[in-house]
C-alpha positions as CSV (number, residue, x, y, z in Angstrom):
1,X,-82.0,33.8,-83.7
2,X,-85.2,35.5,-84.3
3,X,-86.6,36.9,-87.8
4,X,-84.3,39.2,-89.1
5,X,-86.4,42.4,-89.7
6,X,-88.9,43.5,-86.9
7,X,-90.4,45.7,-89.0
8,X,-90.9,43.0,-91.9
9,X,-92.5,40.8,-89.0
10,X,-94.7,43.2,-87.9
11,X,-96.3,44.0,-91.3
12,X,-96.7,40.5,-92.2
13,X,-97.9,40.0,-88.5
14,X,-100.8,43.2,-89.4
15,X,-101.4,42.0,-92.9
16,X,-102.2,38.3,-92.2
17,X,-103.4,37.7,-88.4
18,X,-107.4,38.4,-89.1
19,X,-107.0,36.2,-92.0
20,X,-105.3,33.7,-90.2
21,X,-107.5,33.8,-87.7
22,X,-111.0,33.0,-89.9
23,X,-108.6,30.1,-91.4
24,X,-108.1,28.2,-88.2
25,X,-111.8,29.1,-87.0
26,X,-112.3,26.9,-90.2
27,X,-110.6,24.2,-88.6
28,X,-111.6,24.4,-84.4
29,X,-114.9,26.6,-84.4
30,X,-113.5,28.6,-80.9
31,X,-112.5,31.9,-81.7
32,X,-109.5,32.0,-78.6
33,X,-108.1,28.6,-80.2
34,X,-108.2,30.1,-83.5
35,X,-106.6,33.2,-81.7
36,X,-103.6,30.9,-80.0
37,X,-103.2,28.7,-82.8
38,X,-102.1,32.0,-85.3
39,X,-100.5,33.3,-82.7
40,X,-98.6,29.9,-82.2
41,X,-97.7,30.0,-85.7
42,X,-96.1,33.9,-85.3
43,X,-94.5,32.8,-82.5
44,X,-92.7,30.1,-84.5
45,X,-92.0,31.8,-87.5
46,X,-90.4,35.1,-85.7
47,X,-87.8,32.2,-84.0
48,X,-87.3,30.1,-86.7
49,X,-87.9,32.8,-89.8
50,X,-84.4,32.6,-90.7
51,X,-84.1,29.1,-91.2
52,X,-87.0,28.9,-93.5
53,X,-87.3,29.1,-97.7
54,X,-90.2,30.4,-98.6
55,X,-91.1,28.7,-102.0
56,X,-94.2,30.5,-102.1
57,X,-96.0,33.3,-100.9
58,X,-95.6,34.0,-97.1
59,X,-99.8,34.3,-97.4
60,X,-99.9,30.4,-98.8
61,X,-97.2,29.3,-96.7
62,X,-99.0,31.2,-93.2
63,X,-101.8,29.8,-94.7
64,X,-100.7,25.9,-94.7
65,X,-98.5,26.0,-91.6
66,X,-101.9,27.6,-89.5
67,X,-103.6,24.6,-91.6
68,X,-101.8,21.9,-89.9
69,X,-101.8,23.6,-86.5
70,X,-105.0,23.4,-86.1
71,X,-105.0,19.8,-87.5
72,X,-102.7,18.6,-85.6
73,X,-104.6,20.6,-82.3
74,X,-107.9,19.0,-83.2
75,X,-105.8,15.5,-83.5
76,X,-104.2,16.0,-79.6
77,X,-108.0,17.2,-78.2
78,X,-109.5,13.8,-80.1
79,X,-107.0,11.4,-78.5
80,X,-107.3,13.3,-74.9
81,X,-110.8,12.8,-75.1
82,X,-111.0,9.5,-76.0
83,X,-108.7,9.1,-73.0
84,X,-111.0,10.7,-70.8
85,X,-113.9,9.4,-71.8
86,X,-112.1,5.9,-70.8
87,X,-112.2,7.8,-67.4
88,X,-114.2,5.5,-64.6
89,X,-117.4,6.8,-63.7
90,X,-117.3,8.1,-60.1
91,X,-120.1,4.9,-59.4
92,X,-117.0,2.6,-60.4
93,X,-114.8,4.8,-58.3
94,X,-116.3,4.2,-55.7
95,X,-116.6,0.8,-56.0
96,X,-113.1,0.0,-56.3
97,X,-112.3,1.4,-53.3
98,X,-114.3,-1.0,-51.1
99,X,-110.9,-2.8,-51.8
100,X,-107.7,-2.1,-49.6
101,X,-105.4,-2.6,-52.3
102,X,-107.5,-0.4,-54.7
103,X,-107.8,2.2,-52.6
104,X,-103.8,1.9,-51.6
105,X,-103.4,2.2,-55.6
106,X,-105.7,5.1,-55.6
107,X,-103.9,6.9,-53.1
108,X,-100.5,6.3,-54.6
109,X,-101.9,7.6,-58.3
110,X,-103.1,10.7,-56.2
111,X,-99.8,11.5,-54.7
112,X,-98.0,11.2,-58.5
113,X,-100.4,13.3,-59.7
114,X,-99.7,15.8,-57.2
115,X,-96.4,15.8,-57.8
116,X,-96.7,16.0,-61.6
117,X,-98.8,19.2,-61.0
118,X,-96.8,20.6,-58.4
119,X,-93.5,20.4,-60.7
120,X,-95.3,22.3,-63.5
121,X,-94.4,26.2,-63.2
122,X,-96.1,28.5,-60.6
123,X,-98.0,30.9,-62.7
124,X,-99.4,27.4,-65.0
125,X,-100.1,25.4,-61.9
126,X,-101.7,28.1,-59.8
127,X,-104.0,28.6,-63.2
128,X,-104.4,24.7,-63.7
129,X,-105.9,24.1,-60.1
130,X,-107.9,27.5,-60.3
131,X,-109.7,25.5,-63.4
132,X,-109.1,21.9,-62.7
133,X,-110.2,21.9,-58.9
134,X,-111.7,25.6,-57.9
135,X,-113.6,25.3,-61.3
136,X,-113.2,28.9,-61.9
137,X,-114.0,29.6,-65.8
138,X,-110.7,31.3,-68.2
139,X,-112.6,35.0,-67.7
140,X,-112.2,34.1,-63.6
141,X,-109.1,33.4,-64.0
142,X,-108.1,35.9,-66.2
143,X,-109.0,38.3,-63.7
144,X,-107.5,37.3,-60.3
145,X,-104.2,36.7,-62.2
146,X,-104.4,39.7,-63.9
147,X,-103.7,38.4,-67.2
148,X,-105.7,38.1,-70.5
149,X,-108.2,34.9,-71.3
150,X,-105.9,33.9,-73.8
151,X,-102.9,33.6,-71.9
152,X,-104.8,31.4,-69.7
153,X,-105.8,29.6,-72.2
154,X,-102.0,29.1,-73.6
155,X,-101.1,28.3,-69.8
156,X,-104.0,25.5,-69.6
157,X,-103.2,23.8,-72.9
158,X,-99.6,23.7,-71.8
159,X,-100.1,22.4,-68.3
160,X,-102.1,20.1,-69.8
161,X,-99.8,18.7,-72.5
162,X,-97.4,18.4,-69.7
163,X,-99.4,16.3,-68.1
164,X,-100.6,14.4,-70.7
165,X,-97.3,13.8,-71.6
166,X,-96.3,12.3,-68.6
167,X,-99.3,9.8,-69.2
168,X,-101.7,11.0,-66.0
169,X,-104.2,12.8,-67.8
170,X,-106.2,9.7,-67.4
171,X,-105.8,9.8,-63.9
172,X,-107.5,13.1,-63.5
173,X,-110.3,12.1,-62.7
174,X,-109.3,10.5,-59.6
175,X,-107.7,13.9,-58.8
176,X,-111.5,14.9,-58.6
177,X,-112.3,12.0,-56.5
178,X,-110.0,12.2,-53.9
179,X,-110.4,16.7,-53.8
180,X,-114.3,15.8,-53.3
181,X,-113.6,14.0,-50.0
């Protein structure tokens, strides 16, 4: 059930988002993070804004929940890039796949991958290969899906999540490898 009052919503909604917004540019220094991150936060509070006691203002309370957003945003971003950055250079890549049975295991971590990306949702996948493989910047994409740069934006982070959750994010880069061939 969403936030009672629409109205209410809206006015704290008004009142609060550019202030929001220079409190998470505090935090991760890109205005369209900063953007999604407060709008992350309305999002949450409209659905669960009947379940929650405000002890304090809803300006303190905004305040700390956009806080540790961004915290725990810039938390995710530092473990994905350590991940990546354990990512084999495409030297190595190539190296392993002098091998037959490194090259059969590459080829089998290709095909999951595929499969991961191909089971996210059409409009997410369609905007994760524009980036990931066509290399098309968010304005690029924005355009030829008609949508705005923060929506793809939102879609990226969440394809990516998905991915990451499924533990192939590290694999990626083979993804590159084998689309370069």
């Amino acid at each position: 059930m969403p936030y009672p009052d629409i109205n209410e919503f809206e006015l704290l909604y008004q009142r609060n988002h550019k202030f929001l917004c220079m409190v998470a540019m505090d935090y991760v220094h890109d205005q369209f993070i900063a953007e999604d991150m407060v709008q992350d936060f309305f999002i949450d509070f409209w659905q669960r804004g009947h379940l929650i006691q405000l002890n304090s203002s809803f300006e303190a309370y905004a305040r700390r929940a956009v806080k540790y957003k961004c915290i725990d945003f810039i938390r995710k971003n530092a473990v994905a890039e350590k991940r990546n950055n354990m990512l084999p250079l495409p030297g190595d890549t190539e190296e392993l796949t002098d091998e037959p049975d490194q090259h059969e295991l590459q080829h089998e971590r290709y095909i999951k991958i595929a499969e991961l990306i191909q089971a996210l949702p059409e409009n997410r996948r369609e905007i994760f290969i524009m980036h990931a493989v066509d290399k098309l910047n968010y304005a690029q994409i924005a355009e030829k899906q008609h949508v705005s740069v923060n929506t793809v934006k939102t879609q990226l982070r969440r394809a990516y999540l998905a991915l990451r959750n499924k533990n192939i994010i590290v694999f990626l880069g083979l993804f590159e490898f084998f689309n370069r061939r």
